[in-house]
N, C-alpha and C positions, 0 to 999 in steps of 0.2 A: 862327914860328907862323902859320897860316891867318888871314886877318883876319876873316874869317866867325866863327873862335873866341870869337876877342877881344869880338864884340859879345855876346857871349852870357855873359861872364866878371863875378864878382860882384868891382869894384873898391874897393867901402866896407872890404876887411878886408887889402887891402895898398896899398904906394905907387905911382901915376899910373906909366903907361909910360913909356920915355924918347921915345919917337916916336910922337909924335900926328896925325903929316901925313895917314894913312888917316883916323881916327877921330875926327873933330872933334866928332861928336854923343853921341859915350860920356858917358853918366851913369854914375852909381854905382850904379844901380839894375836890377835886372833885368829888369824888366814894360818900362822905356824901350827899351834895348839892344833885347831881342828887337819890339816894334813897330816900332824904328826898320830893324832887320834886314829885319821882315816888309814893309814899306813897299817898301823897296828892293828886292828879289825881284821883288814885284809889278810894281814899275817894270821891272823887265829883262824881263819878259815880253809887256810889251804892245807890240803894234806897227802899226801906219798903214798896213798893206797894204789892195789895194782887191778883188785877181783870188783867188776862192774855187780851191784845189784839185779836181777831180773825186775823188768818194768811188768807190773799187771797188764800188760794189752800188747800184745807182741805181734806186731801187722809185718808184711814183709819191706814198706817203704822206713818203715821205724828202723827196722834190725837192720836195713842196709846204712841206713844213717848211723846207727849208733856203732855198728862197726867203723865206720871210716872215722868218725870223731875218734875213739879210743886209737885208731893208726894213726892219728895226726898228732906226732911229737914235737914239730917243730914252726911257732907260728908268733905272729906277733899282730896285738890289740891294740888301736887308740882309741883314744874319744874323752869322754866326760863321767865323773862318778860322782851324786849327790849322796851324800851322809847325813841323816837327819839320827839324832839320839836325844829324845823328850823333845825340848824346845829348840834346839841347834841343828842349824844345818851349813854345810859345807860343800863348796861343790868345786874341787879339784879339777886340772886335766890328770890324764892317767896312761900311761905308756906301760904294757906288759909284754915283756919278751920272754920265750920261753923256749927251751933247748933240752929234749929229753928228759930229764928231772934235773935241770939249772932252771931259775928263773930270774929274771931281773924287774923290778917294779920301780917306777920312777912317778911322782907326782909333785904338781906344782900347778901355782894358784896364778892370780893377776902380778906380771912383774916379776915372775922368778920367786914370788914371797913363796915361805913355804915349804922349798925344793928337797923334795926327801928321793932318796933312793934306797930299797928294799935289793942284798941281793944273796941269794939263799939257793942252797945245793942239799941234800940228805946227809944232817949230820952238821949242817953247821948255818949259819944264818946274821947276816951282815946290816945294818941298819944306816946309814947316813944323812942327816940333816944338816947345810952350814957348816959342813968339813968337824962335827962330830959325830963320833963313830960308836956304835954300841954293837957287840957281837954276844952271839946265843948258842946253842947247841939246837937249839927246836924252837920255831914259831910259839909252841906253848910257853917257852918260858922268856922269851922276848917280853909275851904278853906279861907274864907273873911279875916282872921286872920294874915296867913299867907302869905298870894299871894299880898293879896290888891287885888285880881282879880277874879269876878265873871265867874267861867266856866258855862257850861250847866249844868244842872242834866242829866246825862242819868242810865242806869240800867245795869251795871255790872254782877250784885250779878244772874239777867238772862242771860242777854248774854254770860258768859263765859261757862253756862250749856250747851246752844245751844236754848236759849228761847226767842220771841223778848219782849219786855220790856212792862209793864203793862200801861193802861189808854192811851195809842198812837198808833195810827197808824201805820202799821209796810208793805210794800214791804218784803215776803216771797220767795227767788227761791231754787227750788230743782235739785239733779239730775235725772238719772234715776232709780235709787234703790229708791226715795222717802224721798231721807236723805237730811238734811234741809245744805244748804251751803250758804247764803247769809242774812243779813237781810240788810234793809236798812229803815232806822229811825232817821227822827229829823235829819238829814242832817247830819247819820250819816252810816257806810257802816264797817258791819263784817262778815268776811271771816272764814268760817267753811275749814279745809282739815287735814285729814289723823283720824277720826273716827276709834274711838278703842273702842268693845263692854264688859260693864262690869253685868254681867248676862244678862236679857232684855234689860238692858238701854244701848247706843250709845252715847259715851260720847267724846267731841272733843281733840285732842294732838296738834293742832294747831290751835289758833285763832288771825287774824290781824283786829284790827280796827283803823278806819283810818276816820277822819274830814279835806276834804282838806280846807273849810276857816280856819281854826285855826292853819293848819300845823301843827296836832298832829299825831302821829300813835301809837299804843302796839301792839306788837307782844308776844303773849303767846307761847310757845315754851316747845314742850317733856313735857307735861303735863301727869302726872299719878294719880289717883282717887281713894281714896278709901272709898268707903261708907255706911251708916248708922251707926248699933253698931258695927261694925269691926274696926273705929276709933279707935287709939293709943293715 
C-alpha cells in the first residue's frame, strides 16, 4: 500500500500495522494524519536555491515585480491550505514565517487537533507534532523518513510569492495588467488569482497547484502578508 495512503487511514476502528518503520507519527486520528502529511509535502517543496529562472515574457511591470519579490527576505503568511491526494482532503490553518533562509511553518486544524510545527534553516530541519520531535539534515530526507517515498523537489518557498522556481525552466502566462497568473514547471502548474497589493509589491490570496501524475493538489486560500520589520 502507498504510504501517502496510510497517513490518511482512520486506525481507531482496526489493529496497528505490523510495520511502523515509515510511519512513526500515525495517530488514530485523522485531522493529525492529514496535518502531519500536509507538513511534510510542504517540506519537499521548498528549496534554498538562490539564481531566479528567466520568465519567457519579460515586460517591464513583470521584472519590476519579480525584482522586489526576490528582495523581500523577511515576511510572514496566514490563512488556509487545502490538501487533496486521490480521495482525501484536508484543510489545515497555516502560519509561515520566514527570516532570510530560517523559516518556521506552524499548522493546525479545528481545536489545536493536529498542531505541527516545521522549523528549518540550511542544513538542518526540525519537525514537531504533540511535543515529538523528528530532526533531518534536508526536507528531502525528512520526506524519505517518513513517506518511504521519494516526491519531487519543487520550490514553494517561490511559488507561493508568485516567483517561478530557481535553476528550471519555467512556462510564464500573464494577463492583461502584466500580472503573473500561471507558472508551469517540472510538470507542475500554479494558479495565481485574486492579487492583493501590499505597498509596491502584488502579492497572491489565492494559490492552487496542482500535479496531475501524482494526483496532488494545494490550495492556498485567504492568504494575508505581512512584511519585512513589521513582523510580530
Amino acid at each position: 500500500m502507498n504510504p501517502l495512503t496510510l497517513l490518511f487511514r482512520d486506525y481507531s476502528a482496526e489493529p496497528p500495522p505490523k510495520d511502523f518503520s515509515m510511519l512513526p507519527f500515525i495517530r488514530s486520528s485523522f485531522n493529525k494524519g492529514c496535518a502531519t502529511f500536509t507538513c511534510l509535502l510542504m517540506v519537499a517543496l521548498i528549496s534554498g536555491c538562490t539564481n531566479l529562472a528567466p520568465p519567457a515574457t519579460e515586460s517591464k511591470n513583470w521584472i519590476t515585480q519579480r525584482d522586489q519579490l526576490l528582495d523581500l527576505e523577511s515576511w510572514q503568511m496566514r490563512g488556509r491550505v487545502n490538501i487533496r491526494y486521490n480521495s482525501e482532503s484536508h484543510t489545515p490553518r497555516i502560519q509561515w514565517q520566514h527570516e532570510d533562509r530560517d523559516y518556521k511553518i506552524r499548522l493546525w486544524g479545528t481545536f489545536n487537533v493536529g498542531n505541527t510545527t516545521l522549523v528549518g534553516q540550511p542544513g538542518f530541519v526540525t519537525m514537531e507534532q504533540d511535543g515529538r520531535v523528528l530532526n533531518a539534515q534536508s526536507p528531502e530526507d525528512l520526506i524519505l523518513q517518513q513517506l518511504g517515498y521519494e516526491l519531487p523537489v519543487s520550490y514553494l518557498e517561490f511559488w507561493i510569492k508568485g516567483l517561478p522556481a530557481p535553476n528550471s525552466s519555467a512556462d510564464l502566462d500573464f494577463n492583461q495588467l502584466n500580472q503573473l497568473i500561471t507558472i508551469n514547471q517540472d510538470g507542475w502548474t500554479v494558479n495565481y488569482t485574486d492579487p492583493r497589493q501590499y505597498g509596491s509589491i502584488s502579492l497572491p490570496r489565492r494559490i492552487k497547484i496542482t500535479r496531475p501524475i501524482n494526483d496532488i493538489r494545494l490550495r492556498f486560500i485567504g492568504l494575508s502578508w505581512t512584511l519585512d520589520n513589521s513582523i510580530n
